[in-house]
DRENTORLUM-940694 format. One record per residue (C-alpha): residue in one letter; x, y, z. Coordinates in pm, 1 decimal, always signed. Layout:
  rest         u         v         w
     A         X         Y         Z
...
***
This chain:
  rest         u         v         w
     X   +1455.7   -1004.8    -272.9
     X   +1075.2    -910.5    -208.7
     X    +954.7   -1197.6     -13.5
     X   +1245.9   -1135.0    +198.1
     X   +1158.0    -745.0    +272.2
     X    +796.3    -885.2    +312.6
     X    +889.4   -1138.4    +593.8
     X   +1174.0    -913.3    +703.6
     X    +882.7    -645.5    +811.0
     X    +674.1    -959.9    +955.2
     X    +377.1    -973.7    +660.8
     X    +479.3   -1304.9    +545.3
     X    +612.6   -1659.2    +659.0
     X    +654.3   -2011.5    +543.8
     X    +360.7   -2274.0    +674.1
     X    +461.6   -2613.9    +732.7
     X    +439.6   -2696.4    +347.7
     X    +673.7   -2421.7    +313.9
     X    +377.2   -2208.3    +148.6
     X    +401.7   -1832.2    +182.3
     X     +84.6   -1694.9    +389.4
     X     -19.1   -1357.9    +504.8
     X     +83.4   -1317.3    +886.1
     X    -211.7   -1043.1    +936.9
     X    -567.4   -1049.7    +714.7
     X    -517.0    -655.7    +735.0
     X    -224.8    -416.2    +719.2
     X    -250.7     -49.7    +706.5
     X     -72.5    +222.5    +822.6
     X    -344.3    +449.6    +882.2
     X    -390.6    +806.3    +729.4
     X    -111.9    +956.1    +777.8
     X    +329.0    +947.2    +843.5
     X    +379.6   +1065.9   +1185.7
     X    +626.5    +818.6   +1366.1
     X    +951.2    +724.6   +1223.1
     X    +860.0    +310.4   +1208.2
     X    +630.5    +424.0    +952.7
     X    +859.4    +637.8    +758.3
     X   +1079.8    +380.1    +696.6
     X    +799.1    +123.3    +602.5
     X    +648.4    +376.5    +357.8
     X   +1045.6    +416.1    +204.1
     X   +1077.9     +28.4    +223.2
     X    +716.7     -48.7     +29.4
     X    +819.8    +225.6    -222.8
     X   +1127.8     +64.3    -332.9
     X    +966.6    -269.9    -301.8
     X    +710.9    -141.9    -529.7
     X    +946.9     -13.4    -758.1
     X   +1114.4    -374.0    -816.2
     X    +745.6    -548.0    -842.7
     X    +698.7    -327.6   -1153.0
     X    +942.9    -508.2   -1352.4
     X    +828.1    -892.8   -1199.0
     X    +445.0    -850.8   -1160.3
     X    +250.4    -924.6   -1455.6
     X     +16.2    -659.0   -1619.8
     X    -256.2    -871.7   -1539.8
     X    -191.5    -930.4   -1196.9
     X    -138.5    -519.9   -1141.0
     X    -286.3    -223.4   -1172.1
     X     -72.4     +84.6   -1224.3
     X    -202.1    +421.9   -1278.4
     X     -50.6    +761.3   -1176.2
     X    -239.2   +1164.4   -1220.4
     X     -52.6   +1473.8   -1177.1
     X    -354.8   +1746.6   -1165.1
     X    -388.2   +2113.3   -1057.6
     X    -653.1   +2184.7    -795.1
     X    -734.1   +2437.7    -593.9
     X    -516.8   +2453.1    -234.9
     X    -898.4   +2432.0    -127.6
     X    -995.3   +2116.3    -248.5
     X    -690.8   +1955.7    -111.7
     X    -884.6   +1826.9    +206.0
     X   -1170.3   +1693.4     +34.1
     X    -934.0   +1494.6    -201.0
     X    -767.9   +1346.8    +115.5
     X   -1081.2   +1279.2    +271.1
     X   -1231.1   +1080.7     -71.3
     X    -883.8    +875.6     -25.3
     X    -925.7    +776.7    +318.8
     X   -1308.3    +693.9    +216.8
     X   -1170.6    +471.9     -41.1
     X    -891.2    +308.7    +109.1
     X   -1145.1    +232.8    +420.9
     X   -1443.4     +93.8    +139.4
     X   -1160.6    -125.1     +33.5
     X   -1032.7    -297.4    +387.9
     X   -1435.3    -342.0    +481.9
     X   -1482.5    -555.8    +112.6
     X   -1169.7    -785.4    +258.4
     X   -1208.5    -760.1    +596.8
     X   -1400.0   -1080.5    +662.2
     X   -1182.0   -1300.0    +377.9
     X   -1185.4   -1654.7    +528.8
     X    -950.9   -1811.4    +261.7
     X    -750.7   -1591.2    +110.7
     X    -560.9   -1648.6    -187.0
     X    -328.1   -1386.6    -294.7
     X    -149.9   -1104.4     -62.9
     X    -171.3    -780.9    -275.6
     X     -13.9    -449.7    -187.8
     X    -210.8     -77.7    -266.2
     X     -24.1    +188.3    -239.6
     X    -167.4    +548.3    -252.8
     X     +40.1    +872.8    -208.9
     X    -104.1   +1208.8    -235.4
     X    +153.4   +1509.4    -222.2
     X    +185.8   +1882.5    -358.9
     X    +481.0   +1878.6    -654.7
     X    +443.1   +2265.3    -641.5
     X    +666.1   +2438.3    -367.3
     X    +501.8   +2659.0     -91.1
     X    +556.3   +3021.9    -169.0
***
């Protein structure tokens, strides 16, 4: 079950009302995968992600995917405009006071084409 993964990995708990709330304002795992905690957090919010699909209404969602071809050059800068974004998106929340919903963003970036 979701909310179980969630308070599982610590994200979530039951107040007194038995009311799911947020454990921490912010969560993020940074830039990139280096230790093996947040390997298997990255594997464990995929899969969760992949059973919200079917149980999160399109209007409470967004869901977009791009396969593109760039230049190996341009790979950086594309990494760099993520991190930009993801960080322009925890400063418009970081101050919340009374939040009302827990959302999840996930963003992967990754070559499909094998190294030659």
């Amino acid at each position: 079950h979701s909310l179980a993964l969630l308070e599982s990995m610590g994200f979530i708990s039951k107040d007194k009302k038995g009311q799911w709330k947020q454990e921490h304002p912010l969560v993020t795992t940074g830039a990139e995968v280096e230790s093996l905690a947040l390997y298997k957090y990255h594997r464990n919010m995929l899969e969760f992600t992949r059973k919200m699909i079917d149980h999160v209404h399109p209007d409470r969602r967004d869901i977009s995917a791009m396969t593109l071809g760039v230049a190996k050059e341009k790979v950086p800068e594309l990494k760099q405009k993520i991190q930009r974004f993801r960080k322009e998106i925890m400063e418009m929340v970081a101050h919340e006071e009374a939040p009302e919903e827990v959302v999840h963003l996930n963003m992967y970036f990754y070559a499909v084409t094998e190294e030659e």
